[in-house]
N, C-alpha and C positions, 0 to 999 in steps of 0.2 A: 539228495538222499532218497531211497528208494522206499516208495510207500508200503506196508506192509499190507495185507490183506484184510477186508473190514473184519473176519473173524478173530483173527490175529489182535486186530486192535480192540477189539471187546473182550478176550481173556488174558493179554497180558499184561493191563498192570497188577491185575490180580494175582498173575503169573509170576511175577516180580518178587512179590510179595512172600509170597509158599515159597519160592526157590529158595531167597535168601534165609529163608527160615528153619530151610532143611540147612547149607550149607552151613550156619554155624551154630547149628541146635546143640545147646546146651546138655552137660552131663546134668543126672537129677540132683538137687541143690545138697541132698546130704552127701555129695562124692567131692564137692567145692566151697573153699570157704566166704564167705560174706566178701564181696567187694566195696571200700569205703574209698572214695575218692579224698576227703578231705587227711587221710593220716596220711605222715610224711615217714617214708622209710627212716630206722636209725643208722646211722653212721656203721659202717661195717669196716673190717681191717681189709678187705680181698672185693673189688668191683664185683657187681651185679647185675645182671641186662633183665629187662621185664618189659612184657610185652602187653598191651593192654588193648583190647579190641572193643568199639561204640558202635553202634547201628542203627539206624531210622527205617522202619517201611511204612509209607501213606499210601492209603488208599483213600480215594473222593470220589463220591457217584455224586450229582447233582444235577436234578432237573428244574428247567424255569419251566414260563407259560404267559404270557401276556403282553400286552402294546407295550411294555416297560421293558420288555427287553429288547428293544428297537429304538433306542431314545432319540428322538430328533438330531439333537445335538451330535450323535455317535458317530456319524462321518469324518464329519468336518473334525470334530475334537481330535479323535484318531489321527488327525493329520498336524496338528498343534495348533489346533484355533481356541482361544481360553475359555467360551463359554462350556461347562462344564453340564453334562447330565445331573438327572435327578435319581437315574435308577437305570441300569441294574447294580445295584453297591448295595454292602452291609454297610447301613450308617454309625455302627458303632466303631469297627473295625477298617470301614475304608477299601474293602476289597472288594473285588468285583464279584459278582453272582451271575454265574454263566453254565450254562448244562453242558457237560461232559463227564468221560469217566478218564480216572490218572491215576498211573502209580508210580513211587518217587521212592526209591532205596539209595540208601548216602549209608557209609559204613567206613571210618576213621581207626585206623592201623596207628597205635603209640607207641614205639620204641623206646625204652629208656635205659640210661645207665646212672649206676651209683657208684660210689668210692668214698673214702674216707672223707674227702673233702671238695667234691664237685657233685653238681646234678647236669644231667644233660638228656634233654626229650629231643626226637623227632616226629612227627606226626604223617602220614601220610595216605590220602583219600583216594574212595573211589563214588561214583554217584551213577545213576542211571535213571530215566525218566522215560515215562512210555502215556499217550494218552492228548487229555485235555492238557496243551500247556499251559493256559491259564490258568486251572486248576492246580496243576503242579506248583506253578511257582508264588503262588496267590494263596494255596491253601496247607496243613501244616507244616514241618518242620522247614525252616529256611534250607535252601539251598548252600551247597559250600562255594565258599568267594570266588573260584576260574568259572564256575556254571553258573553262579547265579546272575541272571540277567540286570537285574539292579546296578551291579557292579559295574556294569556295562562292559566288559572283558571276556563276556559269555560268546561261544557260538552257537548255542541255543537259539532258533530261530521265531525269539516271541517279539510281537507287537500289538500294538493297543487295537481289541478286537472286540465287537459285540455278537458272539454268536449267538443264535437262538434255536440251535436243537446239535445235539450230541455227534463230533466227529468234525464238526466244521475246523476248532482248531488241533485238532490232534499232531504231535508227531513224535517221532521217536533219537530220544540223545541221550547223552550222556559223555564222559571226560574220570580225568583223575590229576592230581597235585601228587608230584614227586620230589620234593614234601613239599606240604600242605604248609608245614610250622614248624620250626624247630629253634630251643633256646639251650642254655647252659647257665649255670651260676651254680654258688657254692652251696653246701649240705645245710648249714646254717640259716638260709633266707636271707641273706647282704646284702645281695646284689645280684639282677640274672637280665640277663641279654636274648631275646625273643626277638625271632626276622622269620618273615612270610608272611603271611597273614593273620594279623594281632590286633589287638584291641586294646584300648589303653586301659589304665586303673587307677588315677589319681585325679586327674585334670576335673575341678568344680564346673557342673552344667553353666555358668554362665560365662567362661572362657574359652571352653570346647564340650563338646558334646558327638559321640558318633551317630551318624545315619539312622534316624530310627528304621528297627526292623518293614518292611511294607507287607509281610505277610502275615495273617492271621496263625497265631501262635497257639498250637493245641493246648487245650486250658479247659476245666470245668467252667472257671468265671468269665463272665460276662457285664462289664462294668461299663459306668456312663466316661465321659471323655476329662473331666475331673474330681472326679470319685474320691470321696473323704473317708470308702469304709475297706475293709480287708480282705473284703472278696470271698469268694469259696476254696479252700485249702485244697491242694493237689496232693495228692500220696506221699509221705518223705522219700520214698525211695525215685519218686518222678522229677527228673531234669531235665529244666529248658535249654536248650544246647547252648545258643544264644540269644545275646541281650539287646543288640547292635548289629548292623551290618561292618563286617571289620575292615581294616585299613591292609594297605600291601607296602610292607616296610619294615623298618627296625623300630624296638622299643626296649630301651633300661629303664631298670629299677636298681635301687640301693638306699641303702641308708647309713648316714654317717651321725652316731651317737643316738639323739631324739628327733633328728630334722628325716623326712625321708624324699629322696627324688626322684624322677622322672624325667625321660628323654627322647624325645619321639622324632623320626623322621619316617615320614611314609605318604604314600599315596592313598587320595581318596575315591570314593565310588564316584566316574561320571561315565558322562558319554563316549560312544567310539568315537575316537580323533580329538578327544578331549585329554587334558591332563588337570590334575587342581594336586600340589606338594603341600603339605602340612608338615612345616616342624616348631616341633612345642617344647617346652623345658617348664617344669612342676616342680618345687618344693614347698613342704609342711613340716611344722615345728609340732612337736606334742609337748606341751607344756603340762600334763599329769588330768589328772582329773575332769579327763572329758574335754579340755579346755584346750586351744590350739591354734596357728595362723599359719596361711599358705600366702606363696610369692606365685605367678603362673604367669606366661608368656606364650604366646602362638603366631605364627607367623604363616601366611598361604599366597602361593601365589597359580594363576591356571595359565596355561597354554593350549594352544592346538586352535581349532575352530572355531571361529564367532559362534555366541547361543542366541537363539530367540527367548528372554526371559517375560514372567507380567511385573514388570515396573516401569515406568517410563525416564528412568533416568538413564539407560543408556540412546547411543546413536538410534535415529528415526524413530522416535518416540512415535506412536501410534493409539488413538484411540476409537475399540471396538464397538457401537451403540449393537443396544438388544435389549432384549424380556430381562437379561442380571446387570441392564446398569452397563456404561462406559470401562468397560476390560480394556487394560492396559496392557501394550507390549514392546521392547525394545530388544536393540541388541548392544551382548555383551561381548567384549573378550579382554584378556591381557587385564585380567582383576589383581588386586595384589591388596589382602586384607591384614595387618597387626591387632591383636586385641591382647593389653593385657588386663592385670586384677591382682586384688589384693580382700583377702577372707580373714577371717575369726573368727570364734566361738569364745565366751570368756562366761564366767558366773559371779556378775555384783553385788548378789547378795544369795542369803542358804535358800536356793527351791528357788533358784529364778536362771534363765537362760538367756542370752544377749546375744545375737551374730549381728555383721557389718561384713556386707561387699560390696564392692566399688570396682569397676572397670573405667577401662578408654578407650579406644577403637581409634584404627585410621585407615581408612580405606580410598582408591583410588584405579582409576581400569583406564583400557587406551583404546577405548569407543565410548562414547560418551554424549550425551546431547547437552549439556552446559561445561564444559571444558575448566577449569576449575574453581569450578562451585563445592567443591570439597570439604567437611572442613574436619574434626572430631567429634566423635560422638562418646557420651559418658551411660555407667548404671550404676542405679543405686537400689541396693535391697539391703534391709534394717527391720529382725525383726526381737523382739521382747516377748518371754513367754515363761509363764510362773507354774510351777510342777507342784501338785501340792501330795501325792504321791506313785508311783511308778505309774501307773496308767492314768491319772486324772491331771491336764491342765486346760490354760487356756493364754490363748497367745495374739498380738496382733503382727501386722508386718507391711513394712513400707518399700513400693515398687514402684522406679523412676527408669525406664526403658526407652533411650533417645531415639528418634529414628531414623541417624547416623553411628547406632551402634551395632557394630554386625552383624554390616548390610553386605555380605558377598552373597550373591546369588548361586548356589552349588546343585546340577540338577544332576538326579539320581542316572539310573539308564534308560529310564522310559518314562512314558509323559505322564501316569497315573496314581502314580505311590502314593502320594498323599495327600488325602482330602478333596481327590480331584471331584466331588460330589457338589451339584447347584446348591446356593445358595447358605451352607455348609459352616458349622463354626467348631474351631477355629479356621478360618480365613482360608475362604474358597482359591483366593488366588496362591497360595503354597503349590498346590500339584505336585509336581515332581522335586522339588524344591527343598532345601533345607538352611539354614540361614550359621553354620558351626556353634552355635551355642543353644540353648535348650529356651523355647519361647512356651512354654506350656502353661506358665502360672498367668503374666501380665503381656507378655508378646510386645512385638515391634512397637513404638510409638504409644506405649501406656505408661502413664500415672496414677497411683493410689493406694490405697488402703485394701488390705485383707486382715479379718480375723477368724479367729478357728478355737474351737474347743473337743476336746476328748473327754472321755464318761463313763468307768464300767463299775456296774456295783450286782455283784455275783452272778447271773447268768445273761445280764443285761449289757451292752455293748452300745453306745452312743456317740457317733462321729459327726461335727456340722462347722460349717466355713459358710463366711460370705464376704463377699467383693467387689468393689467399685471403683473402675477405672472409667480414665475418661484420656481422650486422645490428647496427645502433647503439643503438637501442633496440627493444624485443620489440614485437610487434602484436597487442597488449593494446585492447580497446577505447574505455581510457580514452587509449590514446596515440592511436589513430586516427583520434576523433574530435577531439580538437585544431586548432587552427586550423590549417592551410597542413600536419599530418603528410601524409609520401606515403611509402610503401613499393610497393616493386616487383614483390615476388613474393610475399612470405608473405600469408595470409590471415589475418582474425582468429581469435584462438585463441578457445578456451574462459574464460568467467568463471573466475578467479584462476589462472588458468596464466598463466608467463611466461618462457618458454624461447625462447633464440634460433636467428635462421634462419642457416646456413654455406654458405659456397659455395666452391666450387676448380674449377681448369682450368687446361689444358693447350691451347697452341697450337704445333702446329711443322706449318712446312715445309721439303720437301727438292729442289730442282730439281738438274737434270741439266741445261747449259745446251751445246749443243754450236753447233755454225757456223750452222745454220739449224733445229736442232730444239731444244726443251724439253719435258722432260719432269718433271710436277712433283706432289708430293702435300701435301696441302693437308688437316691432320687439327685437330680440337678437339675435347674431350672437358672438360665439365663435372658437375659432381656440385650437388644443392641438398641438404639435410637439416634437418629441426627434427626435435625428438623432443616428447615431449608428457608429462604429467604424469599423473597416477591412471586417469582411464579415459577421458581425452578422445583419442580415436583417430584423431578428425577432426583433430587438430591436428597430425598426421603428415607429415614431408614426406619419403621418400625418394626421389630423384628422378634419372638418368642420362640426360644428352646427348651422343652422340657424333655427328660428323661428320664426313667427311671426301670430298675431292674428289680424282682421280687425272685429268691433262689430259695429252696432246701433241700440242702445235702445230708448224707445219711454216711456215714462210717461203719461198715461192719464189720472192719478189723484193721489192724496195722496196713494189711494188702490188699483190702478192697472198701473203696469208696464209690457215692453218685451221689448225684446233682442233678435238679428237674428246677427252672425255670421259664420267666417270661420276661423279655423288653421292650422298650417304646422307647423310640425316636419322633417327637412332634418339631413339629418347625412352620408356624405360624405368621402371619403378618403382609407386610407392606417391605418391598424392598423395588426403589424409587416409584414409580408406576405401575407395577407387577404385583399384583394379590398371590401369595406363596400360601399354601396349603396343604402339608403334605404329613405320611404318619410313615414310618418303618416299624411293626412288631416281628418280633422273634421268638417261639418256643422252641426250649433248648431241655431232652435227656442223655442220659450219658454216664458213663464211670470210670472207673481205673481200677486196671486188677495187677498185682505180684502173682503169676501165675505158676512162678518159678524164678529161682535164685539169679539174680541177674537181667527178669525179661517182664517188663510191664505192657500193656497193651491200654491202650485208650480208645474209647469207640463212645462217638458223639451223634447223635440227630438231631438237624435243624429243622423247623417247619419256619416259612419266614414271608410278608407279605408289603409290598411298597403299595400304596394310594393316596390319592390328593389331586390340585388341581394342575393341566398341563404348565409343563417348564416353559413353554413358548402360547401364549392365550391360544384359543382357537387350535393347537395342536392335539396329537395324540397325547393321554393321559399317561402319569410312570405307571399304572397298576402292572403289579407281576406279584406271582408267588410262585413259591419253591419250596425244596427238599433238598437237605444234602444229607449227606450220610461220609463220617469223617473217622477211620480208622487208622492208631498210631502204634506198631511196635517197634519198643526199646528193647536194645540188647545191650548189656554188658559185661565182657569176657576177659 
């Protein structure tokens, strides 16, 4: 591809930007009526075709500055080695902070037709990207599924990069889906049949869950990693496109009576020369009053290319020594994961709530370093919570997360997406990784207890959880090479040590919620620890995370909102030998305006600063600080 000229590449994504903005600039909002996405046309005697036009233009300036954007590690890691950087990442968000300028325009063409008794959409995109690609694909609006490199089906030519001044990754793409999406089903909501690129809508986070998004999603809020409060309210008229990175396949829905179902066959996000098949089948009973029970089943199996994954239970187990501890690496292929589950909700007495879910897992690959060691893995979450009115209860809940329950290893399209930050919790060895069901509460190989309570008495707002898990079994080598083990955070220990890893935390928030302002604090504080046996010292964990976010937003009207903040990321302690030392803050201004019917604009500035001690003793330090500067307009026609 031919490089453009460096002037060229400093005003076009800006360029991008203005173009698209003349091209489907809007008549003035009194010539058009309101567009609501959620009303369903009525049934009409004679078809109807409507066309419905989306749009995204980001613009990202961002400059670094400091040894921390040269991270020791950034070599090697860029080439799949698991010790993992301290910096340059937002440790809230996981994304990389690298200077460049990008501009990203994505705009979604919706065809539809009605009739007396069908509905039928097609959708179909176009995208363009000019600039920093890591800024593009890292910072707002997700990319759509042929381009986005995650998906790994991109020909966008991104890879795992530490630049440290503006132009080094730049280049210029872009594509389109001829359609992107298209379904059919009837006028009444039945039943409807969705193929291309879809996303499911039934399946409980602990039998499937899709891809979390990897890029930082344009948002006034800025929360810690399990945040008990409600954040900062975005404009109602502001839509996040998506929620998930999506699947490429078929998916029904229907309902027969009270029960409603779900049917998925489709592909998921991996690597080029990968494949990983997901089919699922979902039903739920509504049994009235809130009250209800789901049947779920998922079935996955991968092909194509051996991966290099960090667990040790596939073929040539290997393990890493360094500054983070004994990193684990094997190889996979030829995985074939079952997980099913069985859910409720029921109320056994007035003002009280009860759920019970229970899964099984089987899992099994044809590389493997103990050949069948295999065996099932079970969950159990149960939890009890008494409402004593619409917003005030208080609740506990019990989490049994085996570390043979799904265990498929599934990497994204590149090695960074997730958490790939040292020392990092939740659990630095994820990276690009995702495990098909949602690990966010208790994770791989945790047992315990959480409880939680909610609180508001007129303009006051009180949210607080706390939690202690402690590991299921120890991460012993002979457990972790096992088939399908996955652990989260602890590393392996020492030959015949086998002491377990503990974990606790604290979540609360407090808002001040007055006429048009809130002000709100947003605090979590986690602790890890293992202790270690005779003179293994490496197998040490003490470990301190605290966070916390302080926001106030101002409303000054239906169509214009902001929000001025500050965060901290602290991360403290002992991890085996390694004194860990390190802080992430963030100052964050910013608003959202309705500047016209149909077209919001968001415009964000970060001030943001990494220090602490080096990731490797004796190396260079993360310190780095920066600026980004984050503009988002929607359009909808």
């Amino acid at each position: 591809m031919r490089r453009p000229s460096k002037a060229l590449q400093r005003i076009a994504p800006l360029a991008i930007i203005v173009i698209a903005g003349i091209v489907v600039r809007l008549p003035a909002s009194a010539d058009i009526p309101a567009a609501d996405a959620t009303i369903i046309p009525k049934p009409t005697a004679s078809p109807r075709w409507t066309l419905h036009v989306t749009g995204t233009n980001v613009f990202v300036d961002q400059a670094t500055g400091g040894p921390g954007a040269s991270p020791p590690e950034g070599p090697a890691f860029a080439k799949g080695d698991p010790n993992a950087p301290m910096s340059p990442y937002d440790w809230f968000s996981a994304v990389p902070l690298v200077p460049g300028v990008a501009g990203v325009a994505q705009y979604a063409f919706d065809v539809g037709y009605r009739s007396s008794k069908i509905q039928a959409d097609a959708t179909f995109t176009v995208t363009g990207v000019d600039g920093s690609i890591t800024n593009a694909v890292y910072w707002g609006e997700p990319l759509t599924g042929p381009i986005d490199p995650h998906e790994g089906r991109s020909a966008i030519p991104y890879g795992v990069v530490f630049p440290t001044h503006a132009g080094t990754d730049d280049t210029v793409g872009g594509g389109w889906a001829l359609p992107y999406s298209a379904s059919i089903g009837d006028i009444d909501g039945h039943w409807k049949v969705s193929g291309g690129y879809v996303q499911t809508s039934q399946y409980p986070g602990f039998v499937f869950t899709e891809p979390a998004l990897t890029n930082w999603s344009a948002s006034l809020s800025t929360a810690p990693f399990l945040s008990s409060g409600a954040g900062i309210s975005d404009l109602d008229s502001w839509k996040h496109f998506a929620s998930a990175l999506p699947l490429l396949g078929v998916d029904a829905t229907g309902s027969v009576g009270n029960v409603r179902l779900e049917a998925t066959d489709a592909l998921l996000p991996s690597p080029p020369g990968t494949a990983a098949r997901m089919n699922g089948f979902s039903s739920k009973l509504d049994a009235g009053n809130g009250a209800w029970v789901s049947f779920d089943v998922v079935h996955v199996d991968t092909s194509g290319s051996s991966l290099t994954v960090p667990a040790l239970f596939g073929a040539d187990p290997t393990l890493h020594p360094g500054a983070q501890g004994n990193l684990a690496t094997s190889t996979l292929a030829g995985q074939s994961q079952t997980i099913a589950g069985l859910a409720g909700t029921f109320h056994p007495f007035r003002g009280y709530d009860a759920t019970a879910q229970v899964g099984r897992a089987w899992y099994d690959a044809s590389l493997l370093a103990r050949p069948g060691s295999t065996h099932p893995g079970n969950y159990q979450h149960f939890e009890f919570a008494r409402h004593f009115n619409k917003s005030d209860d208080l609740g506990i809940e019990y989490y049994r997360f085996d570390p043979h329950y799904a265990t498929m290893i599934l990497p994204y399209g590149v090695l960074e997406n997730v958490w790939g930050i040292a020392w990092a919790y939740p659990g630095p060895w994820l990276k690009g990784n995702y495990q098909l069901v949602s690990d966010n509460v208790a994770g791989s190989n945790r047992l315990g207890l959480r409880a939680f309570g909610d609180y508001v008495r007129g303009k006051l707002r009180i949210n607080a959880s706390y939690y202690s898990y402690r590991q299921v079994d120890p991460s012993t080598y002979s457990n972790l090479t096992q088939t399908g083990f996955v652990e989260v955070d602890y590393l392996t220990e020492a030959p015949r040590d086998s002491t377990y890893g503990f974990t606790h935390g604290i979540a609360t928030y407090a808002g001040w919620n007055l006429e048009r302002d809130t002000v709100g604090i947003d605090y979590e504080r986690d602790t890890q620890s293992r202790a270690y046996d005779g003179a293994a010292t490496g197998d040490l964990v003490a470990m301190r995370y605290s966070q916390i976010v302080a926001s106030e937003s101002h409303r000054f009207s239906k169509r214009l909102t902001a929000a001025a903040g500050y965060a901290r990321y602290g991360a403290d302690g002992m991890w085996g030998t390694t004194p860990v030392d390190g802080v992430y803050a963030c100052g964050f201004i910013g608003g959202e305006w309705e500047f016209a019917q149909g077209q919001q604009v968001f415009v964000q500035i970060r001030r943001y600063g990494v220090m602490g001690l080096p990731s490797i003793p004796g190396n260079l330090p993360p310190t780095l600080r920066g600026t980004a500067i984050v503009v988002d307009h929607h359009i909808t026609l």
